[in-house]
C-alpha positions in Angstrom: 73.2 106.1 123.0 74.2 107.1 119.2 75.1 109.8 117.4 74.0 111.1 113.7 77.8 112.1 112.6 76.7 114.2 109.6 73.5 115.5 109.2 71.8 118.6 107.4 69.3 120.4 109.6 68.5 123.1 107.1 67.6 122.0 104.3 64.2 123.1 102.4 63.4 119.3 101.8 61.8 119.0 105.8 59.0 120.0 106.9 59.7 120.0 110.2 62.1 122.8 112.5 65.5 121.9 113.5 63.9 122.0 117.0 61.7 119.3 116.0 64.3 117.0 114.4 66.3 117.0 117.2 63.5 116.2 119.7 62.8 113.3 117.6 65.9 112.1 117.3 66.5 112.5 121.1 63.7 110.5 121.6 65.2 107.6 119.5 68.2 107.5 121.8 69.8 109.8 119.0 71.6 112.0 121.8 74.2 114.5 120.1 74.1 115.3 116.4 77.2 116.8 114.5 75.7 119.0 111.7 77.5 120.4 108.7 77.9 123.6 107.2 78.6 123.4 103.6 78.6 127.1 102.5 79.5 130.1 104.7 75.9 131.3 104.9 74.9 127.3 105.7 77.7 128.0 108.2 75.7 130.7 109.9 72.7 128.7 110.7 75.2 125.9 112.0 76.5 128.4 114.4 73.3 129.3 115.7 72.1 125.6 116.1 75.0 124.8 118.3 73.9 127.4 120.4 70.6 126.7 120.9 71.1 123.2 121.5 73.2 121.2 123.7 73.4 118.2 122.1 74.5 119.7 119.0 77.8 120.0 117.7 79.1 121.4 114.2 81.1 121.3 111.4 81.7 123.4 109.2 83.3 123.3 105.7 83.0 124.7 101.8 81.5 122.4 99.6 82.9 121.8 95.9 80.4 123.4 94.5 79.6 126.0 96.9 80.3 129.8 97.5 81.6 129.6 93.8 82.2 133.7 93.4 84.0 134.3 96.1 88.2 134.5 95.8 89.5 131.3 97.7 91.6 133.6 99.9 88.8 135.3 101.7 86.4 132.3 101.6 89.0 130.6 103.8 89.9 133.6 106.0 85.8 134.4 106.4 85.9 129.8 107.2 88.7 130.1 110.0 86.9 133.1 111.4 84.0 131.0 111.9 85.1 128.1 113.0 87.1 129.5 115.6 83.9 131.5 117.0 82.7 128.4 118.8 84.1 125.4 120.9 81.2 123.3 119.5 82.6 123.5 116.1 84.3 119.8 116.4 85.2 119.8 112.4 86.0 121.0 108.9 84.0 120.0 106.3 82.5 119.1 104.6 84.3 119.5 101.8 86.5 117.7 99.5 86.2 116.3 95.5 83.1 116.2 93.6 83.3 114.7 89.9 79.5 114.5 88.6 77.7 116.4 86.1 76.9 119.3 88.4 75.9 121.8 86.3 77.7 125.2 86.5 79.5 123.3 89.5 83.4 124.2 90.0 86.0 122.3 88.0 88.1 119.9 89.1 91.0 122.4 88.9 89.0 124.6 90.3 87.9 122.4 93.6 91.3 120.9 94.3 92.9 124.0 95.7 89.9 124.9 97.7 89.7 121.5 99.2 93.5 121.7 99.8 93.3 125.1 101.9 90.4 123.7 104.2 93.3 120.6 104.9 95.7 122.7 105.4 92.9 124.8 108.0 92.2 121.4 109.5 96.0 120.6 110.7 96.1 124.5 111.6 93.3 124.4 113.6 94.2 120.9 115.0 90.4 119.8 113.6 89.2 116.7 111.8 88.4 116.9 108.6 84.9 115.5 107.1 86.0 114.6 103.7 83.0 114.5 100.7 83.8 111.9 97.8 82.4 111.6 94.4 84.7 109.8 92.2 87.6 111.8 93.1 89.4 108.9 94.9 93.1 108.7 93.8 92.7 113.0 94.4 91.5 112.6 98.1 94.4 110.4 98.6 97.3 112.0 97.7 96.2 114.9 99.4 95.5 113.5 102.8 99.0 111.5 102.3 100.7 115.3 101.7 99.1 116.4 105.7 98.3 113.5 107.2 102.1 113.7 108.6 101.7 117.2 110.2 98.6 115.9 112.0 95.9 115.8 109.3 93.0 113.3 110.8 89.2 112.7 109.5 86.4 110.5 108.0 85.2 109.7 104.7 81.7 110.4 105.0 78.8 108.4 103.7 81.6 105.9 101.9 80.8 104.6 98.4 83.9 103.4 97.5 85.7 100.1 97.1 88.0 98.5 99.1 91.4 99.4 98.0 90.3 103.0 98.8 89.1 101.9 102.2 92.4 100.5 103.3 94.6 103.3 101.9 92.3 105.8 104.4 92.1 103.4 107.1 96.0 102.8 106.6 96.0 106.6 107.4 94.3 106.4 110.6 91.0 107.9 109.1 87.4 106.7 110.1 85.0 105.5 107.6 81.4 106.6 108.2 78.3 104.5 106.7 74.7 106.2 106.1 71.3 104.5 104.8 72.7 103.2 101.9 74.1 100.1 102.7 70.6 99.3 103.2 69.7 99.0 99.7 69.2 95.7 98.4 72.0 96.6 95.3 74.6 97.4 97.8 76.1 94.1 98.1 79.7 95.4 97.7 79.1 98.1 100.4 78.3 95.6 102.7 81.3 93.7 102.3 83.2 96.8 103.3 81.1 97.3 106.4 81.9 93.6 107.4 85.4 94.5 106.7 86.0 97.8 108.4 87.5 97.4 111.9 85.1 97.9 114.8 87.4 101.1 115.8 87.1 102.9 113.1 84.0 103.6 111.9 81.1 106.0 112.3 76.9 105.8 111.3 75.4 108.9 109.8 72.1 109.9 108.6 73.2 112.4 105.6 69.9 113.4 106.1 68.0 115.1 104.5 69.4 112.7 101.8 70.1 108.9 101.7 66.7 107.7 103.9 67.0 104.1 104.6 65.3 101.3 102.6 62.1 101.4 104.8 61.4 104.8 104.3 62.7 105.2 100.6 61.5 107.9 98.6 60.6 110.4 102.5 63.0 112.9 103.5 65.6 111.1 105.6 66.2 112.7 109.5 68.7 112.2 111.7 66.8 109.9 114.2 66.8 106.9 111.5 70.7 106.8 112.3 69.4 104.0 114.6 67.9 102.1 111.3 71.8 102.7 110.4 73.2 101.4 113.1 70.9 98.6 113.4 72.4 97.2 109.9 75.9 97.6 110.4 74.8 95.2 113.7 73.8 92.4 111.3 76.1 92.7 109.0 78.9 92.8 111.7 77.2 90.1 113.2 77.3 92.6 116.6 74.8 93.5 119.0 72.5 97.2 118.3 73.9 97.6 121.7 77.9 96.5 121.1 77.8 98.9 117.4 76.3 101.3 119.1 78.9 101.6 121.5 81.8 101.0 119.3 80.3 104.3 117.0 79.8 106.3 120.0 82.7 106.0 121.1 84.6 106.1 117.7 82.8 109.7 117.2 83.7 111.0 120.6 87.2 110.0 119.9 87.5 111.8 116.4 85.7 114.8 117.6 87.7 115.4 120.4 85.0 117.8 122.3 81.8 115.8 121.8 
């Protein structure tokens, strides 16, 4: 059994239905999926996924550069509210710190606060947290070291990172989760941190629609090639599909408490 941590069902890059995705993925041995919300109207659609399907499970979160003209108070008021409307909302997130080029994106200044209040949701709510990175690393620490005393838990999603910031998260108590990317042929250092991560405390994702694997480069990526994911942190590992599989189901299950 496996499960795609992260995915995005709605997405106007597929051409197929949610309903279709997660058949397919089901038939890959792709059992549960945890989808994420990244805006309050993406939220919606979450919500009503999680409903309609019972091996679906959400998260759901404010991206960095989403819901930009709404005041932070009532974006997070209008986030709890959801959240709390189902017990198959197993997360926050995503959300988190995203330093890129994005135009007419949020500033820096402008995404720490909003990243800070969904933290501060997550220990509230007693909820991982599904934390998004984009050079923002010495940020994303300090403020997981200021809650992760009250309770604050989560993963780094689709890591990209170096070591140093791998230990400091791992150090405290958060998972790591790898996507398709390690399986690019540049991603040497990537690797090494797969190889390196300890067998508890990681996670395999699709991103999808994003990220496809190297064998399907340049498609839309869906959440049944999680297996392609699995399958590499295997042979890096040097562990049994069977064995990683196991280890990431169970690592999932035991940072989203419901699943």
């Amino acid at each position: 059994m496996l499960i795609d941590s992260h995915c995005h069902l709605f997405h106007d890059k597929y051409k197929k239905s949610p309903n279709d995705l997660v058949k397919e993925a089901d038939a890959e041995g792709v059992t549960k999926l945890i989808c994420i919300g990244t805006s309050l109207a993406e939220n919606i659609s979450v919500l009503n996924a999680v409903a309609e399907f019972p091996g679906v499970y959400g998260a759901l979160g404010i991206y960095p550069h989403d819901d930009m003209h709404k005041p932070l108070e009532e974006l997070i008021d209008s986030l709890e509210k959801q959240i709390t409307s189902s017990p198959k909302i197993v997360a926050i997130g995503e959300c988190g710190i995203d330093i890129t080029e994005w135009r007419g994106g949020r500033s820096l200044e402008e995404q720490i606060p909003l990243f800070e209040e969904q933290l501060k949701l997550a220990v509230k709510l007693n909820l991982p947290v599904v934390i998004h990175n984009r050079n923002g690393e010495d940020i994303v620490i300090s403020l997981v070291k200021k809650y992760v005393q009250a309770g604050l838990r989560g993963v780094i999603h689709c890591f990209t990172s170096d070591w140093d910031f791998a230990q400091e998260i791992l150090d405290m108590g958060f998972f790591i989760s790898f996507a398709g990317n390690i399986t690019y042929p540049s991603n040497n250092v990537l690797r090494e941190i797969v190889k390196k991560v300890p067998v508890d405390h990681f996670l395999v994702e699709t991103d999808s629609p994003y990220l496809p694997p190297q064998a399907h480069r340049g498609q839309v990526n869906e959440p049944k090639y999680v297996r392609i994911v699995a399958e590499k942190v295997a042979a890096i590992k040097n562990l049994s599909f069977e064995e990683t599989s196991d280890y990431a189901y169970k690592n999932t299950c035991a940072l989203f408490k419901t699943v």
